[in-house]
C-alpha positions in Angstrom: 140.1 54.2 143.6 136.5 56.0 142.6 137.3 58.1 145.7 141.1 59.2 144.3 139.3 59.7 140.9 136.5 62.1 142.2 138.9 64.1 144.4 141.5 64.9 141.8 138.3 65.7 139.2 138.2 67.9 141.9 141.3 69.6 142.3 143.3 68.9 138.8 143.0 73.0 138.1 144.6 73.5 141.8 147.3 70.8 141.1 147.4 72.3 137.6 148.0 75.6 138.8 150.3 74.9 142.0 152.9 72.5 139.3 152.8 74.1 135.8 152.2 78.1 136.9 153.9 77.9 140.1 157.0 76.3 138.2 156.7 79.1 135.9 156.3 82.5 138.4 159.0 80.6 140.3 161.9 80.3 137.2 160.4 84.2 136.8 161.5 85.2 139.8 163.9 83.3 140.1 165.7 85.5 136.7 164.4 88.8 138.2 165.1 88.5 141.9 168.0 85.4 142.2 168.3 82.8 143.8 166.5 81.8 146.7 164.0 79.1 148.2 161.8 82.0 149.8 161.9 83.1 145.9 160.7 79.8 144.9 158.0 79.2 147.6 156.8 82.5 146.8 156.4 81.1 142.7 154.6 78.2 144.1 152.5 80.3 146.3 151.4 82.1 143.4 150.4 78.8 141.2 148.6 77.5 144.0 146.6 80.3 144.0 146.2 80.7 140.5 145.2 77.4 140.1 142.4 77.9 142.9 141.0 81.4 141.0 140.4 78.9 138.7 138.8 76.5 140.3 136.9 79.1 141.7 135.8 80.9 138.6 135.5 77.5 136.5 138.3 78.2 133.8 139.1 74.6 132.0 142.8 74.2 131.5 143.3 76.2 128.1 140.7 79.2 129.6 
């Protein structure tokens, strides 16, 4: 359990990014471009790597 704890310490800006933004850029694109799952990988894409700029960079959630 102590290992599941330190790995998503680890990566809760990646998941953070990759479920709330991606959810987000996706419903965005969905409205401008229609509908399509390419269109909705590509919103999740774009979470993902969102979420690991801010990893990266060391943003906390609200930042």
């Amino acid at each position: 359990m102590e290992s599941f704890n330190k790995h998503f310490k680890d990566w809760y800006l990646v998941l953070y990014g990759l479920l709330f933004w991606g959810s987000i850029f996706g419903a965005c694109l969905f409205y401008v471009l229609g509908t399509s799952l390419l269109i909705s990988s590509i919103g999740y894409l774009l979470g993902f790597l969102f979420g690991l700029l801010a990893q990266r960079k060391g943003w906390g959630w609200i930042t």
